[in-house]
DRENPA-3360 file (N, C-alpha, C; in nm, 2 decimals, always signed):
BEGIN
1 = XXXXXXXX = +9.39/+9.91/+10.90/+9.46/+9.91/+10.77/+9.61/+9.87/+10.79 ~ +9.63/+9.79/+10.70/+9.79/+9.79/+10.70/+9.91/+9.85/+10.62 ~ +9.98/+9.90/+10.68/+10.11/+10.00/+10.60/+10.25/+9.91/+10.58 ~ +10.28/+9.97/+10.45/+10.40/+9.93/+10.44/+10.49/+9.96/+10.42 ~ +10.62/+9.97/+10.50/+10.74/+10.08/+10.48/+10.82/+10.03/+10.51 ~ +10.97/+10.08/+10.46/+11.10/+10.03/+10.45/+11.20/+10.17/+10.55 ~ +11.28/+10.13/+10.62/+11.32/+10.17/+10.74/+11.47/+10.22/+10.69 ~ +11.52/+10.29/+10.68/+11.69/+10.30/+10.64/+11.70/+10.30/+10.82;
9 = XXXXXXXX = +11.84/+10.21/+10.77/+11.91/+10.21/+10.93/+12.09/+10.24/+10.95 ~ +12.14/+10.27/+11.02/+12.23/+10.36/+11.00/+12.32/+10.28/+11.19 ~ +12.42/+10.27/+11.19/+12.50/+10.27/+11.28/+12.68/+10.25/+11.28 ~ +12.72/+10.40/+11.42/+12.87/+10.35/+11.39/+12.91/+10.31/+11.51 ~ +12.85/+10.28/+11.57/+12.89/+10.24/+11.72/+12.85/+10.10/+11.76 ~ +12.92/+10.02/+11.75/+12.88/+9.84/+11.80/+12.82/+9.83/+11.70 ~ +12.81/+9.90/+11.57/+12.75/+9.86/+11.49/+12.62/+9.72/+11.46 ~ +12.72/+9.61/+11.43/+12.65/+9.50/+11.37/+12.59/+9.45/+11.52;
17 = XXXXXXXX = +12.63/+9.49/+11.68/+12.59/+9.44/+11.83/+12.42/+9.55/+11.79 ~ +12.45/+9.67/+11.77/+12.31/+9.74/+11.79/+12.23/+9.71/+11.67 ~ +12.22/+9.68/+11.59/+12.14/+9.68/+11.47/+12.06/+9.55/+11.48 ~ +12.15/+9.44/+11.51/+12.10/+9.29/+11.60/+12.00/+9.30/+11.68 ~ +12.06/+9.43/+11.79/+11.95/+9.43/+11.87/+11.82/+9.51/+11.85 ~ +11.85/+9.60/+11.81/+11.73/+9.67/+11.71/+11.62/+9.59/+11.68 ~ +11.69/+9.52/+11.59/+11.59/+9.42/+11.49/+11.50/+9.33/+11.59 ~ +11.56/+9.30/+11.70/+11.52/+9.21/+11.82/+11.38/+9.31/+11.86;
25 = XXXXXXXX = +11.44/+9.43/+11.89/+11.29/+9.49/+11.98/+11.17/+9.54/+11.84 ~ +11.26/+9.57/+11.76/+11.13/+9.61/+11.61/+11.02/+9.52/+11.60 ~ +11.11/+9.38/+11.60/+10.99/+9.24/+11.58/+10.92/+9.23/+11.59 ~ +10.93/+9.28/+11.77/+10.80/+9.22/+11.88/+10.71/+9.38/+11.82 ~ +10.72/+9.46/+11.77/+10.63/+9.57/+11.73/+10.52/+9.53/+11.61 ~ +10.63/+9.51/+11.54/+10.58/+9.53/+11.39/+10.67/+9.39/+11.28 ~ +10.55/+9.37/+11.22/+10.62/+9.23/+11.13/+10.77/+9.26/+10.99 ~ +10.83/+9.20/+11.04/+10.97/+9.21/+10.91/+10.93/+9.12/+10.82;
33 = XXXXXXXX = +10.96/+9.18/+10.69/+10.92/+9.11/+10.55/+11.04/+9.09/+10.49 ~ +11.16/+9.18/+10.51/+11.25/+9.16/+10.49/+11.39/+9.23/+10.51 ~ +11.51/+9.18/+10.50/+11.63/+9.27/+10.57/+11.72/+9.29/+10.44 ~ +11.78/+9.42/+10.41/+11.87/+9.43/+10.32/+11.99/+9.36/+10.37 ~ +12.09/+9.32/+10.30/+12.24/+9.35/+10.30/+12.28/+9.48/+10.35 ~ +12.36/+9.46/+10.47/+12.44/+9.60/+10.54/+12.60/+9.64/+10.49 ~ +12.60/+9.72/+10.44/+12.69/+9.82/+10.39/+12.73/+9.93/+10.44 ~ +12.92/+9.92/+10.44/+13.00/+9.95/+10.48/+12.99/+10.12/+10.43;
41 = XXXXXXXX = +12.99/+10.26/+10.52/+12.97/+10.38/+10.41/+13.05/+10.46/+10.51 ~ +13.11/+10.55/+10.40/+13.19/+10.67/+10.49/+13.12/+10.76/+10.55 ~ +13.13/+10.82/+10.66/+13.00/+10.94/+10.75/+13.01/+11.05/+10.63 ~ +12.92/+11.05/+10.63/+12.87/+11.22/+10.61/+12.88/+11.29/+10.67 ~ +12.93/+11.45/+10.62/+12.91/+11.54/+10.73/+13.07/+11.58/+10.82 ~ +13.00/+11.51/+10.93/+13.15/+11.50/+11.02/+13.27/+11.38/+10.97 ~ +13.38/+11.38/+10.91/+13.43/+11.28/+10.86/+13.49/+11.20/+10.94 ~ +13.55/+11.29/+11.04/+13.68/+11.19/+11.16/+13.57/+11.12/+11.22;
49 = XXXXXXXX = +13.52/+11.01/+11.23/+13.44/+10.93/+11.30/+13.46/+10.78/+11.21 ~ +13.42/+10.66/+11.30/+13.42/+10.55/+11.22/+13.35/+10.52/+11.12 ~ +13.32/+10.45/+11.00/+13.27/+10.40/+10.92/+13.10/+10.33/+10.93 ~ +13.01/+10.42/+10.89/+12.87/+10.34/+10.94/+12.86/+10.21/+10.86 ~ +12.77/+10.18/+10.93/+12.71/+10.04/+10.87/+12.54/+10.05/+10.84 ~ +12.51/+10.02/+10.70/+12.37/+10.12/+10.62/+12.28/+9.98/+10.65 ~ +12.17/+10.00/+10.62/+12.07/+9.89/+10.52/+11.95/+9.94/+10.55 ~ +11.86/+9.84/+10.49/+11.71/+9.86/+10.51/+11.63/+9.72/+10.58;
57 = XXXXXXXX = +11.58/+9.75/+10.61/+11.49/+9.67/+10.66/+11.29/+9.71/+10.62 ~ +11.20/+9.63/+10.54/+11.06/+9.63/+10.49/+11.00/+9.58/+10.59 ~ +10.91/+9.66/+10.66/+10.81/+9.60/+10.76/+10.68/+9.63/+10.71 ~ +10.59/+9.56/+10.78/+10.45/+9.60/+10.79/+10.41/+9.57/+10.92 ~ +10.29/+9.65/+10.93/+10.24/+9.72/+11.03/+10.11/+9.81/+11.05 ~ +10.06/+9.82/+11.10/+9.86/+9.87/+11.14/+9.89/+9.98/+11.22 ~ +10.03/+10.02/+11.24/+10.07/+10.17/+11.34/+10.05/+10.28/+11.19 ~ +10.03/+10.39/+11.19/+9.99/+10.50/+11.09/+10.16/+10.53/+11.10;
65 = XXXXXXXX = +10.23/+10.63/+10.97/+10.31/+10.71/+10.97/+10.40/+10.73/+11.07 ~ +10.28/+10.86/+11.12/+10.34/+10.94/+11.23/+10.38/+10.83/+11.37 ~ +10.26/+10.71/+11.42/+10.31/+10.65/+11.49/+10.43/+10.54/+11.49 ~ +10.46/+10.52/+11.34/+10.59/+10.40/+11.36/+10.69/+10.47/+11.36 ~ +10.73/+10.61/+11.33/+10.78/+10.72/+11.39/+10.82/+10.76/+11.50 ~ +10.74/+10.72/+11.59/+10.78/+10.75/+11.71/+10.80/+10.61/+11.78 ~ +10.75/+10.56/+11.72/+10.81/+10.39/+11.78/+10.93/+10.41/+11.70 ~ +11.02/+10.41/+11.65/+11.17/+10.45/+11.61/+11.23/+10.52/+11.67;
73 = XXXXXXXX = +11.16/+10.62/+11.71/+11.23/+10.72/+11.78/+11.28/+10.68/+11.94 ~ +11.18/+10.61/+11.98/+11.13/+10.53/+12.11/+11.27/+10.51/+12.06 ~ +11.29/+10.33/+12.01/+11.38/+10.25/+12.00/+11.50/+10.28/+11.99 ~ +11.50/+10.41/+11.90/+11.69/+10.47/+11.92/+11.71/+10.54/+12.05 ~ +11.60/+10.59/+12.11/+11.62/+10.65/+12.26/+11.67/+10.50/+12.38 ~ +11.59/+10.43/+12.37/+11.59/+10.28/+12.43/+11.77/+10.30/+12.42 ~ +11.78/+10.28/+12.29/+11.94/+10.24/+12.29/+12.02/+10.29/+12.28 ~ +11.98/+10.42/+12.34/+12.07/+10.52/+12.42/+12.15/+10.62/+12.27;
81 = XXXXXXXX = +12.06/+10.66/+12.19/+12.11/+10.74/+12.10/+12.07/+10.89/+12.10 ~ +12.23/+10.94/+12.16/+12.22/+11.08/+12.17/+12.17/+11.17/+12.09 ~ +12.06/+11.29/+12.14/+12.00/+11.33/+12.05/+12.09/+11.49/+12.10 ~ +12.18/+11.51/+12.19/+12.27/+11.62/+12.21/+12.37/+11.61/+12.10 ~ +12.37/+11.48/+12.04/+12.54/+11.53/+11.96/+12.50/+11.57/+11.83 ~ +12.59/+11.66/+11.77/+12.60/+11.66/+11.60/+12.50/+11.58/+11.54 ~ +12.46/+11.65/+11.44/+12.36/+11.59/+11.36/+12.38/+11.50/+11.27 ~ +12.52/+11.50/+11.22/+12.59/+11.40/+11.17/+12.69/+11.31/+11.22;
89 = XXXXXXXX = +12.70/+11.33/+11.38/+12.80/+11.27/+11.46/+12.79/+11.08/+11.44 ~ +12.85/+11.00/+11.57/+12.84/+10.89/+11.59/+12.70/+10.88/+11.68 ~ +12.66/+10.73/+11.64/+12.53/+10.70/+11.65/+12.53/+10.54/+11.71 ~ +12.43/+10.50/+11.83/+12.42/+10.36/+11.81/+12.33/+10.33/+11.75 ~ +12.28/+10.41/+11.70/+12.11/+10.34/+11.60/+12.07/+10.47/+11.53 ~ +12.06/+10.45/+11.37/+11.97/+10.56/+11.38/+11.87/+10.49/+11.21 ~ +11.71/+10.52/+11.24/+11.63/+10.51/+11.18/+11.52/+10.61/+11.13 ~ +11.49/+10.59/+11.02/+11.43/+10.67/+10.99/+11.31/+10.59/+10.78;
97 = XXXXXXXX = +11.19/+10.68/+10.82/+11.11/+10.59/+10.71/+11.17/+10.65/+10.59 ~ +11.22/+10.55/+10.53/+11.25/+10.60/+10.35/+11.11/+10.59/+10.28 ~ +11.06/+10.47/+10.31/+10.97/+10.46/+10.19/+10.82/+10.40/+10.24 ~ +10.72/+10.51/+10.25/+10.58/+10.44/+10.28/+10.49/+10.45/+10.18 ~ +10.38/+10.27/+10.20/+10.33/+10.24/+10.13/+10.39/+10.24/+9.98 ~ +10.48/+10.23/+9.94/+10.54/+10.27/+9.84/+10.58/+10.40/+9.76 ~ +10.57/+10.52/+9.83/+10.63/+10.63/+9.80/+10.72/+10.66/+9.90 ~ +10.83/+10.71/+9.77/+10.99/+10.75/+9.90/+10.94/+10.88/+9.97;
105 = XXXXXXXX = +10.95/+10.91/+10.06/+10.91/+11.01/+10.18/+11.02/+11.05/+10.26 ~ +11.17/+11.04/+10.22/+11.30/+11.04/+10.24/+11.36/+11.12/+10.15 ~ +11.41/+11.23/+10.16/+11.48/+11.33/+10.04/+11.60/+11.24/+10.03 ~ +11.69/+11.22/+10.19/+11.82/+11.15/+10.14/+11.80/+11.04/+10.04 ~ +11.75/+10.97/+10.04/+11.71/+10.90/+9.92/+11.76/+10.88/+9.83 ~ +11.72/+11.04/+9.76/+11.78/+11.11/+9.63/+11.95/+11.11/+9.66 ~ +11.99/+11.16/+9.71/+12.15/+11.19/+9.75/+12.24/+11.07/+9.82 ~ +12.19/+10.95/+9.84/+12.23/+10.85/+9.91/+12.26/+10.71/+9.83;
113 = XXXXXXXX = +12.37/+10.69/+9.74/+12.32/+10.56/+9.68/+12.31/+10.41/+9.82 ~ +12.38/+10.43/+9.89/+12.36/+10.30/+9.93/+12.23/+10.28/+9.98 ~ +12.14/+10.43/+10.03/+12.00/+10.40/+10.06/+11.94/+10.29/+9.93 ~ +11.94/+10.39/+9.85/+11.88/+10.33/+9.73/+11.91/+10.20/+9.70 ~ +12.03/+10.16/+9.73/+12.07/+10.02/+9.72/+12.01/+9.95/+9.80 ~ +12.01/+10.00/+9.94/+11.94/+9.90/+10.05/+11.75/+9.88/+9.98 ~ +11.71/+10.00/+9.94/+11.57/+10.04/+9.89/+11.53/+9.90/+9.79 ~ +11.62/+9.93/+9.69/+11.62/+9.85/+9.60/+11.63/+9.69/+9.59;
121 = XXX = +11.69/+9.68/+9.70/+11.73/+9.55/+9.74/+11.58/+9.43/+9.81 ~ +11.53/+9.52/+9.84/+11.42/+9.45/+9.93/+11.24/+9.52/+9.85 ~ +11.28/+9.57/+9.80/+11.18/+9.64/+9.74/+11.10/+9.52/+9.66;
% end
């Protein structure tokens, strides 16, 4: 079976260098349908830190849920994304499923316009 889901992506470190490369190793996993516009957003949370850079990216894929999941999780580990710092600290990658099969499955979501923007954008 094939799944379809949209990826919020998040970086403040080399930003637009890790997201590039991201998208590089995602590919060879799973097929891209499409990429949002990336937008400039103030951190949440922790404030004194640089400015992330948002968007979405729509894949499809024959991995279930729980496994494209951990293939993300894989990929932000790959790129060396500390899972010791703050929960809202600086990040070289961070991903996570907003939207599968077409239900949002992301609370930030609700509280996030630029997700929604990115959501909306490729939707």
């Amino acid at each position: 079976m094939t799944n379809t889901a949209i990826v919020g992506i998040g970086s403040n470190i080399k930003a637009e260098e890790n997201i590039s490369k991201m998208l590089e190793v995602l590919v060879q996993e799973v097929e891209i349908l499409k990429i949002s516009s990336l937008l400039k957003t103030k951190p949440i949370g922790i404030e004194n830190q640089a400015n992330f850079t948002n968007g979405a990216v729509k894949i499809q894929t024959g991995l279930n849920r729980e496994q494209l999941n951990r293939l993300l999780k894989n990929i932000e580990d790959q790129m060396g994304r500390d899972r010791s710092a703050p929960k809202f600290g600086p990040r070289t990658i961070d991903l996570d499923i907003v939207v599968w099969n077409g239900e949002i499955v992301d609370e930030d979501y609700y509280t996030r316009d630029f997700l929604q923007k990115s959501v909306q954008e490729i939707s």
